[in-house]
Residue frames as a rotation matrix with the C-alpha (Angstrom) as fourth column:
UNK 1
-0.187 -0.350 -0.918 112.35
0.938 0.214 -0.273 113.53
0.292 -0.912 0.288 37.39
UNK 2
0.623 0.524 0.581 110.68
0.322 -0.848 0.420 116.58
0.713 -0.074 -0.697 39.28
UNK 3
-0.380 -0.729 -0.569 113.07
0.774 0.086 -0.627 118.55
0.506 -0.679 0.532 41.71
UNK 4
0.724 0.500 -0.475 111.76
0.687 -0.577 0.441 120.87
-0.054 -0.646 -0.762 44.12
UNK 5
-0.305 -0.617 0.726 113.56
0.164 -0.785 -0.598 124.89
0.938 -0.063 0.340 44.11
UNK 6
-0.394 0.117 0.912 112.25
-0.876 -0.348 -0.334 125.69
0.278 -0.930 0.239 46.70
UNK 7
-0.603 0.011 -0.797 112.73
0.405 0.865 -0.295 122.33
0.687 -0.501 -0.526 49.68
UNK 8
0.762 0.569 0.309 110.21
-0.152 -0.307 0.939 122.79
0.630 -0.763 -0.148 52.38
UNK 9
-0.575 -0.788 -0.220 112.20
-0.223 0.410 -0.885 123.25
0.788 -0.459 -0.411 55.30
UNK 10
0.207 0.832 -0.514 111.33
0.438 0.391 0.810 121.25
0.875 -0.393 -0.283 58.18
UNK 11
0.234 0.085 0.969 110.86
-0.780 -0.578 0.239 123.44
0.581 -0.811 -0.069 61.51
UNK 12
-0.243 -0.088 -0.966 112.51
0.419 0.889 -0.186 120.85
0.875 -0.450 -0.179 64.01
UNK 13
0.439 0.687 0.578 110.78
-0.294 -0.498 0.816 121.18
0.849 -0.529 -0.016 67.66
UNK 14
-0.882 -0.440 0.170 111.38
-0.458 0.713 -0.530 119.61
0.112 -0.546 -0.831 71.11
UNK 15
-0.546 0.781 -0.303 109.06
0.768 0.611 0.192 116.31
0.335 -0.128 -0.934 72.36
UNK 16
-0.552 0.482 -0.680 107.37
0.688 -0.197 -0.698 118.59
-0.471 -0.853 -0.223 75.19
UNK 17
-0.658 -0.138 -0.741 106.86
-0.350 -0.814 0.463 121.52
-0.667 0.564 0.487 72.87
UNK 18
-0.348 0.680 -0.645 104.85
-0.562 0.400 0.724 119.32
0.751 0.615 0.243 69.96
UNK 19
-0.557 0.617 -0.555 103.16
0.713 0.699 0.062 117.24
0.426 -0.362 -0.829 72.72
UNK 20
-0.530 0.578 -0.621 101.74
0.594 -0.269 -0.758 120.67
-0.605 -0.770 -0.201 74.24
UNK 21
-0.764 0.544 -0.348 100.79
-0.594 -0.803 0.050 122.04
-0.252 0.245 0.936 71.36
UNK 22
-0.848 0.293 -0.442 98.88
0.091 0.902 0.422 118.61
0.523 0.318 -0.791 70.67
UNK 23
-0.637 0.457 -0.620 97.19
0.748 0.171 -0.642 119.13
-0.188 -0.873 -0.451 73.99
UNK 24
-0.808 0.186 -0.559 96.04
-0.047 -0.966 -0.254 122.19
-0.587 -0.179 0.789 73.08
UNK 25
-0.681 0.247 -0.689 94.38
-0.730 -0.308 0.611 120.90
-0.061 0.919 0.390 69.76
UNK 26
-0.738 0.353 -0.576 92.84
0.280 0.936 0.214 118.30
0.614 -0.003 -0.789 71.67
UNK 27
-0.489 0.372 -0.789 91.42
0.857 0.034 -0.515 119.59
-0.165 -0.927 -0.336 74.75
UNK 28
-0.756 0.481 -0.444 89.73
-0.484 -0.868 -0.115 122.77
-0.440 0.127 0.889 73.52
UNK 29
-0.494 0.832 -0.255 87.64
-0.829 -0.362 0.425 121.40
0.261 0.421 0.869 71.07
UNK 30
-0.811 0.179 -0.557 87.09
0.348 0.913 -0.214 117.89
0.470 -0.367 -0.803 73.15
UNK 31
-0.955 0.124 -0.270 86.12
0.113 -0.688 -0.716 120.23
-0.274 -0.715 0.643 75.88
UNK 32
-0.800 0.262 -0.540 83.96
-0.289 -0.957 -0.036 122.15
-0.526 0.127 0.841 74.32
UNK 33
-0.535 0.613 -0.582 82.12
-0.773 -0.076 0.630 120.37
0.341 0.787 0.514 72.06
UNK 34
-0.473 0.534 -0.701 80.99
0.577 0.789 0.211 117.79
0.666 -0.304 -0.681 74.56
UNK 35
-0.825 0.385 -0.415 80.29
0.338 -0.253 -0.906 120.34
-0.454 -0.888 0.079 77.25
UNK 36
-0.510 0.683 -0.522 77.61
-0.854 -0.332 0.400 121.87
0.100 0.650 0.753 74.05
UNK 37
-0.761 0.087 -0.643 76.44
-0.448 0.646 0.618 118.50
0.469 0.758 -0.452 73.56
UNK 38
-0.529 0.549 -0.647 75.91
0.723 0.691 -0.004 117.56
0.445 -0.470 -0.762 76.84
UNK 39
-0.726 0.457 -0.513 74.01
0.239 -0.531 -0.813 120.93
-0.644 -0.713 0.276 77.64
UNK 40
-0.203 0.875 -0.440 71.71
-0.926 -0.025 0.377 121.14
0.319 0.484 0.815 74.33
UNK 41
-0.521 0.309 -0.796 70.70
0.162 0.951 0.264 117.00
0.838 0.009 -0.545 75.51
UNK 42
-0.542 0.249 -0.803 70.19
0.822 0.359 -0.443 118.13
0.178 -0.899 -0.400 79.59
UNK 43
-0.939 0.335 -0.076 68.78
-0.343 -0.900 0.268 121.57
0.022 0.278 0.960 78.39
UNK 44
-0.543 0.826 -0.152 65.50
-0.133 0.093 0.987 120.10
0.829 0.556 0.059 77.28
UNK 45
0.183 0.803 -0.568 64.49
0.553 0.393 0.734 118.26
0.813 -0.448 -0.372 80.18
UNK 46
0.447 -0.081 0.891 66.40
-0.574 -0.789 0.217 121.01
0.685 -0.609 -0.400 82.84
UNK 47
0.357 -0.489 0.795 67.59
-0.864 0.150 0.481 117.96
-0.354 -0.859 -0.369 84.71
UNK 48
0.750 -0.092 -0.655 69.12
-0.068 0.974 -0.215 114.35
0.658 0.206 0.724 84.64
UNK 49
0.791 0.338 0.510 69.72
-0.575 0.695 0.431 111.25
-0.209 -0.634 0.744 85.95
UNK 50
-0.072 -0.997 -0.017 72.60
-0.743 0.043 0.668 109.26
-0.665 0.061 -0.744 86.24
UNK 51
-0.911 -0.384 0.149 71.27
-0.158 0.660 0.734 105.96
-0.380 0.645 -0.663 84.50
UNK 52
-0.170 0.862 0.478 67.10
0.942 0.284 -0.176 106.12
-0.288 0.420 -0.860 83.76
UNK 53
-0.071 -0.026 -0.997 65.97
-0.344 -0.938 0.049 108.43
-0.936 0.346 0.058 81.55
UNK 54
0.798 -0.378 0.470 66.14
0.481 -0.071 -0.874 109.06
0.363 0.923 0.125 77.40
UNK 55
0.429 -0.789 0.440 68.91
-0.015 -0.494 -0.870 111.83
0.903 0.366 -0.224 78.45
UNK 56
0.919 -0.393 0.025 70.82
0.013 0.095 0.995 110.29
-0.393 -0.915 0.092 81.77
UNK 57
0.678 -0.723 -0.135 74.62
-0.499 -0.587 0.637 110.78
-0.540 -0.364 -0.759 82.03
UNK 58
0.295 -0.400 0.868 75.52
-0.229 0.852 0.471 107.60
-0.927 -0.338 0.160 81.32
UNK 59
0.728 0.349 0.590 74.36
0.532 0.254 -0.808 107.62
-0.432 0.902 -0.001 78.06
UNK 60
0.958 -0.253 0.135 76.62
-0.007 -0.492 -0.871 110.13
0.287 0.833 -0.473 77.19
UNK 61
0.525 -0.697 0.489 79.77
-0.754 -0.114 0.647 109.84
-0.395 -0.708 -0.585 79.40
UNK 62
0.319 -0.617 0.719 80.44
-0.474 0.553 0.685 106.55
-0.821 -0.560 -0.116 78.65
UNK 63
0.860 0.049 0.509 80.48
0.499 0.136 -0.856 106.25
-0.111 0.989 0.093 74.73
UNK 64
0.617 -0.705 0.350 83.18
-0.304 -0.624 -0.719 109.51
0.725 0.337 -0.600 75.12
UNK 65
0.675 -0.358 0.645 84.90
-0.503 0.416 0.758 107.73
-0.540 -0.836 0.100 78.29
UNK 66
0.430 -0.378 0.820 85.76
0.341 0.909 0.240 104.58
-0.836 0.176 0.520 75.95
UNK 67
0.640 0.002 0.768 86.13
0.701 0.407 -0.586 106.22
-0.314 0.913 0.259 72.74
UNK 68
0.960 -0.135 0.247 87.48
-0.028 -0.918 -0.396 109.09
0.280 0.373 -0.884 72.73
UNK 69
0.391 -0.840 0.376 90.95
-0.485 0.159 0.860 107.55
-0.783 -0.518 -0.345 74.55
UNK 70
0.516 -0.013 0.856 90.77
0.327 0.927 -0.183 105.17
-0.792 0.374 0.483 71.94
UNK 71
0.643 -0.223 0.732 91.23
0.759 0.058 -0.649 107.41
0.102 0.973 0.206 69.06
UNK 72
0.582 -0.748 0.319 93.61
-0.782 -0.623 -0.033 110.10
0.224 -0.230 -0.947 70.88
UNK 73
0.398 -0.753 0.524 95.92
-0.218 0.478 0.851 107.54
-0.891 -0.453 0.026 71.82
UNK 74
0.294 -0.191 0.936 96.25
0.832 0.534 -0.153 106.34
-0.470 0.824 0.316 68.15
UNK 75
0.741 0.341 0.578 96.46
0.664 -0.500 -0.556 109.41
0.100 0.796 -0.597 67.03
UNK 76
0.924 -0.322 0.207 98.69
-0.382 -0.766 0.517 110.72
-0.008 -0.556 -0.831 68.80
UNK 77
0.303 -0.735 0.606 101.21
0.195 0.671 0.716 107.77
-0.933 -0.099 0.347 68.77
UNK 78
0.400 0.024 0.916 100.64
0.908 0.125 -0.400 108.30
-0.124 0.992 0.028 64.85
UNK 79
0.935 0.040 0.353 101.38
-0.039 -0.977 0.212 112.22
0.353 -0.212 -0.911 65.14
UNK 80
0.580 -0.804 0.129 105.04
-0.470 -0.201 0.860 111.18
-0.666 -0.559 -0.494 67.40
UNK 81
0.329 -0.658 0.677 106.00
0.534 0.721 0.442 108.20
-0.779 0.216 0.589 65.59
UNK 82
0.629 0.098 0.772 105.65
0.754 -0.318 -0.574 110.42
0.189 0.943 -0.273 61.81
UNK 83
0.834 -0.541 0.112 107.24
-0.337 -0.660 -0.671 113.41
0.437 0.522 -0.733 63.03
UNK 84
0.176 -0.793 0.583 110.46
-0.213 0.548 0.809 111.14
-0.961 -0.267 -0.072 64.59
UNK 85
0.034 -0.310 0.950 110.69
0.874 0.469 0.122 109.72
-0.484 0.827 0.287 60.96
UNK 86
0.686 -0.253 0.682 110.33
0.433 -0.612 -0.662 113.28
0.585 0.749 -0.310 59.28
UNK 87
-0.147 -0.642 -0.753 112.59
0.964 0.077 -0.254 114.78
0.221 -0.763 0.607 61.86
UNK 88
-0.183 -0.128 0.975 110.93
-0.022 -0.991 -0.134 117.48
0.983 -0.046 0.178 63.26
UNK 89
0.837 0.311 0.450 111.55
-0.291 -0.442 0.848 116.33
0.462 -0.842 -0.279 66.63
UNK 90
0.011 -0.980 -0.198 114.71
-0.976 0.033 -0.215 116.03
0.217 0.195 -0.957 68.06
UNK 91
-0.291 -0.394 0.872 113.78
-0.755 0.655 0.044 112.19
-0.588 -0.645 -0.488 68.85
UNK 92
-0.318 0.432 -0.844 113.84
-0.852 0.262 0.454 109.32
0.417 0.863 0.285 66.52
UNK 93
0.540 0.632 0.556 111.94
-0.808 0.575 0.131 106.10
-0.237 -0.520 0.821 67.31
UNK 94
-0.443 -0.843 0.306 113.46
-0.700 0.538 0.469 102.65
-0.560 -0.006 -0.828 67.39
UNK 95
-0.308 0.224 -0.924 113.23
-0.870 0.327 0.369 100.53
0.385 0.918 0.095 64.65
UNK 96
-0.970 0.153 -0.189 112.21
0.164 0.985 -0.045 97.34
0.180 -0.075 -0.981 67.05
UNK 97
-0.747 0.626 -0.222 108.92
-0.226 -0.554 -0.801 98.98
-0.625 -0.549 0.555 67.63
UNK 98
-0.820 0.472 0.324 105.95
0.476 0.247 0.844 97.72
0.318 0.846 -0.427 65.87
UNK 99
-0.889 0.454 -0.064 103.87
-0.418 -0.860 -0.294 100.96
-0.188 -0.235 0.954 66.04
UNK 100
-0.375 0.781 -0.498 100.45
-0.546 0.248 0.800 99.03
0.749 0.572 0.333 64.97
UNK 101
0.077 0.263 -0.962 100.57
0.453 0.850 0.268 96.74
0.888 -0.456 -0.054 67.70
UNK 102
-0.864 -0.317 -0.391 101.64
0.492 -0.363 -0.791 99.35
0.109 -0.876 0.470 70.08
UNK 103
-0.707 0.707 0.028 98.82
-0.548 -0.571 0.612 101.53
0.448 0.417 0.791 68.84
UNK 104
-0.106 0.906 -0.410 95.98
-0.387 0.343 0.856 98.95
0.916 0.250 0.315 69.50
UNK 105
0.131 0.460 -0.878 96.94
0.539 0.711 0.452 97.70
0.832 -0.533 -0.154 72.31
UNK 106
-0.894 -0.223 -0.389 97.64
0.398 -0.792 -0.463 100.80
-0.205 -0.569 0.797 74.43
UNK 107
-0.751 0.656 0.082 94.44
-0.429 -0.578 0.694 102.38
0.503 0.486 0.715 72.59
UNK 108
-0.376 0.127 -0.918 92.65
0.029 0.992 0.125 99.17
0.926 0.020 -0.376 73.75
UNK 109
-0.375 -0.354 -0.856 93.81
0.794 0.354 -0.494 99.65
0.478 -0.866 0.148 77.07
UNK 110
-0.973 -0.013 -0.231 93.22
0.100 -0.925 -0.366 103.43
-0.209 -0.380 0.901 77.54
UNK 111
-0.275 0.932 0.237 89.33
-0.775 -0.361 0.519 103.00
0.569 -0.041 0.821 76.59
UNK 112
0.126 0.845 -0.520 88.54
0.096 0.511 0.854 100.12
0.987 -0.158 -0.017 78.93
UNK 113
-0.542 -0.261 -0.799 90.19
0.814 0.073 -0.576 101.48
0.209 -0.962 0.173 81.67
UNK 114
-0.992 -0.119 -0.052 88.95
0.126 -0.783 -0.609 104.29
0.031 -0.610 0.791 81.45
UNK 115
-0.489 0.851 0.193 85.68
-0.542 -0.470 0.697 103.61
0.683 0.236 0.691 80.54
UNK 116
-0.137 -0.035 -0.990 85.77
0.480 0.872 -0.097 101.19
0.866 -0.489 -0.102 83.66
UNK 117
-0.609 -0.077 -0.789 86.42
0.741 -0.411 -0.532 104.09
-0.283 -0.909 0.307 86.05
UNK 118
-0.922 0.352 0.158 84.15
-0.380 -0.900 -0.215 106.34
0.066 -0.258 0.964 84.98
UNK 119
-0.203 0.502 -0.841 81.56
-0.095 0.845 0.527 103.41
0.975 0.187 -0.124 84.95
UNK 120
-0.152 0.177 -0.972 82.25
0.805 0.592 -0.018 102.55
0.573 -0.786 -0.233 88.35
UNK 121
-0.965 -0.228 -0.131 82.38
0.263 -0.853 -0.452 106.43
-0.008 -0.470 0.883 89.35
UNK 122
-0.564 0.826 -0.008 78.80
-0.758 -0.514 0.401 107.06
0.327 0.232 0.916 87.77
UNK 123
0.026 0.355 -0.935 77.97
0.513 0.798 0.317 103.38
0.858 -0.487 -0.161 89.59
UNK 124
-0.639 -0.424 -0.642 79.13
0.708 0.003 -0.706 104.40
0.301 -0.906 0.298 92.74
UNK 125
-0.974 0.217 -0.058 77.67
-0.168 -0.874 -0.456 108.33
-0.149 -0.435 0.888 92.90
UNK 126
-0.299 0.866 -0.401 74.36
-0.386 0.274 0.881 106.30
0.873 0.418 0.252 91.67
UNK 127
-0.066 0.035 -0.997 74.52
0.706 0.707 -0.022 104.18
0.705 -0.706 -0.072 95.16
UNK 128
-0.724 -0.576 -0.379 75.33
0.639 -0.355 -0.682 107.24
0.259 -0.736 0.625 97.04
UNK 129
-0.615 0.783 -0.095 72.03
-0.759 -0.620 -0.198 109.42
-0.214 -0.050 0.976 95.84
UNK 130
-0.074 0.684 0.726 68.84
-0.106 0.718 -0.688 108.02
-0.992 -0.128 0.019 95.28
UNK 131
-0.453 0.121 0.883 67.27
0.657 0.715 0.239 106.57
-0.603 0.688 -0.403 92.20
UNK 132
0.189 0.287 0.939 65.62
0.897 -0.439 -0.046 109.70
0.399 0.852 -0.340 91.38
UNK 133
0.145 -0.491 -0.859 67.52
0.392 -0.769 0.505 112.22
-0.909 -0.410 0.081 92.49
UNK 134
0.697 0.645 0.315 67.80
0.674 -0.438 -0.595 114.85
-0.246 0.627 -0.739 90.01
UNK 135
-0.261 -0.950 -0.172 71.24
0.784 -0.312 0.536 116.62
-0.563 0.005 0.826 88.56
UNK 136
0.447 0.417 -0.792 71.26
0.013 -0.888 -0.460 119.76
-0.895 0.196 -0.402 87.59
UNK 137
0.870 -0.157 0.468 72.08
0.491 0.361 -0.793 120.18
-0.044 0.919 0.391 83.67
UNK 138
0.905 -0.322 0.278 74.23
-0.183 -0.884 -0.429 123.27
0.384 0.338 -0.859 83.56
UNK 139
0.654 -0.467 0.596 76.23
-0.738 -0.221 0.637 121.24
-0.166 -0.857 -0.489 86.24
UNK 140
0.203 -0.278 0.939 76.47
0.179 0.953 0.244 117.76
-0.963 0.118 0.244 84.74
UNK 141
0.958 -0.141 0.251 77.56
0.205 -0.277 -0.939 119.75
0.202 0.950 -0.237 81.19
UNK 142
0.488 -0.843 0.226 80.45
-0.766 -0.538 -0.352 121.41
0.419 -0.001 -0.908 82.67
UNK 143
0.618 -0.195 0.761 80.93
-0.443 0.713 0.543 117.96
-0.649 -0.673 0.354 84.24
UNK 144
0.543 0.050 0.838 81.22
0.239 0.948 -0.212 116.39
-0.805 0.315 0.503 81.31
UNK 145
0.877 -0.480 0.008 82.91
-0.406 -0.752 -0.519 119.37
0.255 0.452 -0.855 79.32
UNK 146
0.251 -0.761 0.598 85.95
-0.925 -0.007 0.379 118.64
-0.284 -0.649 -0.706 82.40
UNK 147
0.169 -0.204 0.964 85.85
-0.130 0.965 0.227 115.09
-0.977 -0.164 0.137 82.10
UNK 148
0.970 0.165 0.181 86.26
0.215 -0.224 -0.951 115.82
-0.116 0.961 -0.253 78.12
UNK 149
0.778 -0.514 0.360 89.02
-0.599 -0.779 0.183 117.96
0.187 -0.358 -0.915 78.89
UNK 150
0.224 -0.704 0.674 91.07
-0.834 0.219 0.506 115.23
-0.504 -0.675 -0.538 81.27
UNK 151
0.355 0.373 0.857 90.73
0.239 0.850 -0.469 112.49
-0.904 0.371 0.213 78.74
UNK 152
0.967 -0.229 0.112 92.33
-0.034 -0.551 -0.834 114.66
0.253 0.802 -0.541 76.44
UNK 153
0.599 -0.723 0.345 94.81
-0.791 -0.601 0.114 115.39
0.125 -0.341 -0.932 78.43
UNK 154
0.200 -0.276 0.940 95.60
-0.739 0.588 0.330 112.28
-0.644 -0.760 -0.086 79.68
UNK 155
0.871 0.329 0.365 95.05
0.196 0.449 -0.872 110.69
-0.451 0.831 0.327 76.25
UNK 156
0.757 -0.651 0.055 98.34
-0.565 -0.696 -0.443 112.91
0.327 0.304 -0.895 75.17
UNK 157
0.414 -0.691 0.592 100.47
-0.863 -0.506 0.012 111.85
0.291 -0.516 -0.806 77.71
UNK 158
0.541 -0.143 0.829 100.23
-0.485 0.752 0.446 108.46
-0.687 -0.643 0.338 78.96
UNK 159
0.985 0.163 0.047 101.01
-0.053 0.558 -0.828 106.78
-0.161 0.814 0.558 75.14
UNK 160
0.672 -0.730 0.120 103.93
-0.203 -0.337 -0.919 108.95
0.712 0.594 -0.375 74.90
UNK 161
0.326 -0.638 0.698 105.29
-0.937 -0.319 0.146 107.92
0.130 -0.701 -0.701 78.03
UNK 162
0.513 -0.160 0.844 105.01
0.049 0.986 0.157 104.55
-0.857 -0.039 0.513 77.46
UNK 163
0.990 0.049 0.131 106.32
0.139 -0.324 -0.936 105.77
-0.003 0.945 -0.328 73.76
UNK 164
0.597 -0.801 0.040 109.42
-0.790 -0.579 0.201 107.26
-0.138 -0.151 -0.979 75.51
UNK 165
0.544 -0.766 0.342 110.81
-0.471 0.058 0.880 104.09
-0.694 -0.640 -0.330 75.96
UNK 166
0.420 -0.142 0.896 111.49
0.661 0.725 -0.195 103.29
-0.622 0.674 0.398 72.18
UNK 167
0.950 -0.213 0.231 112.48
-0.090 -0.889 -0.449 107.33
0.300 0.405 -0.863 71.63
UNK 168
0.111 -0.796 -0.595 116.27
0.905 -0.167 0.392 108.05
-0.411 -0.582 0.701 71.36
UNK 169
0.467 -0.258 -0.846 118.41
-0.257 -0.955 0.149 111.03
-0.846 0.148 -0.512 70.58
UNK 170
0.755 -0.537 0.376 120.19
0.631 0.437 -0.641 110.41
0.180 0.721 0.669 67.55
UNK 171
0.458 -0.536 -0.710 123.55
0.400 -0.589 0.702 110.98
-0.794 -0.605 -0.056 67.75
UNK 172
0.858 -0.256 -0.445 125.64
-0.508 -0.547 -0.665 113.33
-0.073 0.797 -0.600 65.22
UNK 173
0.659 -0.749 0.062 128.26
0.466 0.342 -0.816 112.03
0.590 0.567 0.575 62.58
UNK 174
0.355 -0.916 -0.188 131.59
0.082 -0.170 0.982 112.83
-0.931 -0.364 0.015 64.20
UNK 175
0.867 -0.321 0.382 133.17
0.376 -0.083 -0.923 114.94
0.328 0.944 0.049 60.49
UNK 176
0.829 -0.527 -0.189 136.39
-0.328 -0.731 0.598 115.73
-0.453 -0.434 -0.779 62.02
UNK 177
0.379 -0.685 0.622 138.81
0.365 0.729 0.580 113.18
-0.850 0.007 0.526 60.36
């Protein structure tokens, strides 16, 4: 039997507190590494197109649209539910919750909606310009950096609010007797 001398202690937080530093560890390098991606892809040719092309928007928007909710939402949900069971937040999750099923189908949900609206957004601003109209790269990177960014953000937040409603306080033993 192995005992520990020295117990790790756990650092206990509040929700808002571990859900922004989440945000933080999401949305930088989301950001960032799509806004690179998409500017070494629209770099070459100096411009693009919303949907013809080898390197049009679409192509790349809408792969990180669908996925990228898909696997922040899970991850996150994984990330609340774990530290509620170690208790380093001050909320613990309820025990009718089947976190798997919440997971998938919230995950589910959060990449076809959203890859629906940015679909119909990159539909729409297609209708509005012409067929070959011509985006500047440097612009449609930092687009797609932002739109990185909110998807991050938004990825964070929504789960846990739907998340909230299976979070309680636990209450303390009453040792007075």
């Amino acid at each position: 039997m192995k005992t520990d001398k020295y117990p790790t202690i756990k650092k206990k937080t509040t929700l808002k507190r571990f859900l922004l530093t989440r945000t933080i560890y999401y949305v930088l390098p989301n950001a960032f590494l799509n806004f690179i991606i998409a500017y070494a892809s629209f770099h070459e040719l100096g411009y693009t197109h919303f949907f013809s092309g080898t390197q049009n928007l679409a192509r790349l928007t809408l792969p990180m649209a669908i996925f990228l909710p898909v696997i922040l939402t899970i991850d996150i949900t994984k990330r609340v539910t774990a530290a509620a069971e170690e208790g380093t937040i001050e909320f613990m999750v309820d025990n009718k919750l089947n976190t798997k099923k919440f997971m998938t189908k919230f995950s589910i949900l959060h990449g076809v909606v959203s890859g629906l609206l940015v679909l119909s957004l990159l539909v729409f601003a297609q209708y509005k310009f012409s067929t070959n109209y011509k985006l500047d790269a440097m612009a449609m990177a930092i687009l797609v950096g932002a739109l990185a960014g909110i998807l991050s953000v938004l990825s964070v937040y929504l789960p846990v609010n739907k998340l909230r409603k299976y979070l309680y306080k636990p209450v303390p033993a009453n040792t007075s007797e």
